[in-house]
C-alpha positions in Angstrom: 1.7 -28.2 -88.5 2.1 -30.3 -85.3 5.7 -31.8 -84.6 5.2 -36.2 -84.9 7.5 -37.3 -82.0 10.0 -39.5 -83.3 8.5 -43.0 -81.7 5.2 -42.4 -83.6 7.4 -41.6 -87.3 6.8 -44.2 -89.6 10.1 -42.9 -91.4 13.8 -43.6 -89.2 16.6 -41.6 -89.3 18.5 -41.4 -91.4 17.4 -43.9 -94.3 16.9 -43.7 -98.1 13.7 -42.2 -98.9 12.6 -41.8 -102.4 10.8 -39.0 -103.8 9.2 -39.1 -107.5 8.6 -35.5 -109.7 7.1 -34.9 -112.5 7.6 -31.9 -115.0 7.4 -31.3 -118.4 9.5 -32.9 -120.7 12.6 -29.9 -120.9 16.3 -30.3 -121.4 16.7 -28.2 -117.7 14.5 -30.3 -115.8 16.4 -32.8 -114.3 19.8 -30.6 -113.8 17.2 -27.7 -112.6 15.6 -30.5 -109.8 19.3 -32.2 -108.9 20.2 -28.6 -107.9 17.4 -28.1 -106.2 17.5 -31.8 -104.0 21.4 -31.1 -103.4 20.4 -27.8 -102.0 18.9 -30.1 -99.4 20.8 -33.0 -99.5 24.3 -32.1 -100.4 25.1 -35.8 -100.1 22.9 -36.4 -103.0 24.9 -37.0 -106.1 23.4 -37.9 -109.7 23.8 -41.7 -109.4 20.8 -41.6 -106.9 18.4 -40.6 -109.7 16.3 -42.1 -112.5 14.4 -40.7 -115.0 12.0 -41.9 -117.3 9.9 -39.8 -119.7 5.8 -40.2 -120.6 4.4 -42.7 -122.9 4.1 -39.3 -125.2 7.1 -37.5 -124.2 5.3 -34.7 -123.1 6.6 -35.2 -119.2 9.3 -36.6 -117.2 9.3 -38.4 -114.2 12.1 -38.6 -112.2 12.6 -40.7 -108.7 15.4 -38.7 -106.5 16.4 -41.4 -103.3 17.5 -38.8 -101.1 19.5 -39.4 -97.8 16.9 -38.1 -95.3 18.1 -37.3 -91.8 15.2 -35.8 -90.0 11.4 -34.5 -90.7 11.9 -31.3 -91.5 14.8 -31.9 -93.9 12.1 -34.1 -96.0 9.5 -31.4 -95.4 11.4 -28.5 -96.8 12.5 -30.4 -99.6 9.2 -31.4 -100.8 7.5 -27.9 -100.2 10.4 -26.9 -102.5 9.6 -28.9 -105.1 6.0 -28.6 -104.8 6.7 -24.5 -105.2 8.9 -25.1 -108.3 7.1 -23.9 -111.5 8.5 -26.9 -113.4 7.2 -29.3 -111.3 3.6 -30.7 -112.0 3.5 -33.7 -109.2 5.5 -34.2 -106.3 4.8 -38.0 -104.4 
């Protein structure tokens, strides 16, 4: 993947992005996730995420507003959580 230079980033540096994942409904999902976004953003702390489950229960979504500070921090994070067998959805 080709490197955006900065001045043509729609995203700036630092700033609050938010990033919604979806899993199946499962009592470690959101701890297993908040580990897994801290690993990345260690200034991420539980207050900074929502969760809601599915009309049926059967999934959960939850909306992590991380503190991003550059492109490949957001880029790491989201392949990780792409990667993560309890994730269905990453946006």
């Amino acid at each position: 993947m080709q490197a955006i230079p900065p001045s043509e980033s729609l995203i700036e540096y630092p700033s609050d992005f938010p990033i919604k994942v979806m899993g199946p409904t499962h009592v470690d999902f959101a701890p297993t996730i908040l580990e897994l976004v801290v690993s990345h953003d260690p200034t991420f702390h539980v207050g900074r995420l929502e969760e809601r489950p599915s009309g049926k229960g059967n999934y959960t979504g939850l909306t992590v507003t991380v503190r991003a500070i550059s492109r490949e921090q957001l880029d790491a994070l989201y392949s990780a959580l792409s990667a993560h067998p309890m994730v269905k959805i990453v946006m």
